[in-house]
C-alpha positions in Angstrom: 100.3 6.8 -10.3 98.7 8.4 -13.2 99.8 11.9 -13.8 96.2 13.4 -13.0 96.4 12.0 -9.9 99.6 13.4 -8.6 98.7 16.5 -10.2 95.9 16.9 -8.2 97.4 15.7 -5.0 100.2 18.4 -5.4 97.5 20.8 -5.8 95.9 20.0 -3.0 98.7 20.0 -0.7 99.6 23.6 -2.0 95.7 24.6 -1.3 96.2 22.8 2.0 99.5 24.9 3.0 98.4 27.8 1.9 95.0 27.9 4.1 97.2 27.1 6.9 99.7 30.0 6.4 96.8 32.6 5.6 95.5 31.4 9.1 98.6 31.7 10.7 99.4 35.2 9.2 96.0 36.0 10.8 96.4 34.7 14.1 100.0 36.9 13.8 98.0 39.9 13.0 95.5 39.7 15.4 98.0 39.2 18.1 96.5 36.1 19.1 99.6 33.8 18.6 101.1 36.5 20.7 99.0 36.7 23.8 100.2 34.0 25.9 103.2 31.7 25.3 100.6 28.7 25.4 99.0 30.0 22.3 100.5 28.2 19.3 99.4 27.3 15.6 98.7 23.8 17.1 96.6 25.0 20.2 94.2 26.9 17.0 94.0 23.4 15.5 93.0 22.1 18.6 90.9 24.3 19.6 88.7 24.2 16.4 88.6 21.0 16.3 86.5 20.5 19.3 83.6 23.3 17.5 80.8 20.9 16.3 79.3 21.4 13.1 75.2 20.2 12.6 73.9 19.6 9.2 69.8 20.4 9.6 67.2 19.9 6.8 64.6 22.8 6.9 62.8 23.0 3.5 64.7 20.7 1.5 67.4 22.8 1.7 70.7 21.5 3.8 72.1 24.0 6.3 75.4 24.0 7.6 75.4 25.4 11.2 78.0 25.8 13.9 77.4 24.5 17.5 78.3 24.0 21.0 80.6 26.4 20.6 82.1 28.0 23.5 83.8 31.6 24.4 87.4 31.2 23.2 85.8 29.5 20.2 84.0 32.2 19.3 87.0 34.9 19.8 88.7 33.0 17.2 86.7 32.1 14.4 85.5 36.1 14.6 88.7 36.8 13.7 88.0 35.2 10.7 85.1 36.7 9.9 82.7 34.2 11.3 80.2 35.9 13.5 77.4 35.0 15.9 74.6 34.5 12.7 76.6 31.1 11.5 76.2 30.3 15.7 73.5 28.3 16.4 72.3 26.8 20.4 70.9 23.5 19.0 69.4 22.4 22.4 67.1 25.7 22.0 65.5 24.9 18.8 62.4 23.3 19.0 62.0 20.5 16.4 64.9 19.1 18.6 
């Protein structure tokens, strides 16, 4: 219970609500929310977190690379700017 700490924590649930209403405005602008009455700020949480994420060492350097990632998957993290460069088929690569 020192005050740093509770600082902190209430600035981290601020930082954590505003993320999610900046993706929900999104999601509202884009229409997505809108295209089906299944489509909900809880099916976008769910849906992300079934995208995989590797961590792969090449040259000392650690890279941070999106994978198994699937159609509707893709639709929505481009509307966030994430595109198919940050994509990566893991089972292609060769070192693998």
């Amino acid at each position: 219970w020192k005050d740093r700490r509770v600082t902190t924590h209430v600035y981290l649930c601020i930082l954590a609500q505003t993320v999610v209403n900046q993706c929900r405005r999104k999601l509202k602008q884009v229409k997505w929310i809108y295209e089906n009455k299944e489509n909900s700020f809880q099916t976008f949480i769910d849906n992300l977190s079934q995208v995989t994420m590797g961590e792969f060492v090449i040259e000392n350097a650690n890279e941070f690379i999106i994978c198994d990632v699937r159609n509707n998957h893709k639709k929505l993290l481009s509307y966030f700017d994430i595109g198919e460069k940050e994509f990566l088929d893991y089972k292609k690569l060769s070192i693998l």
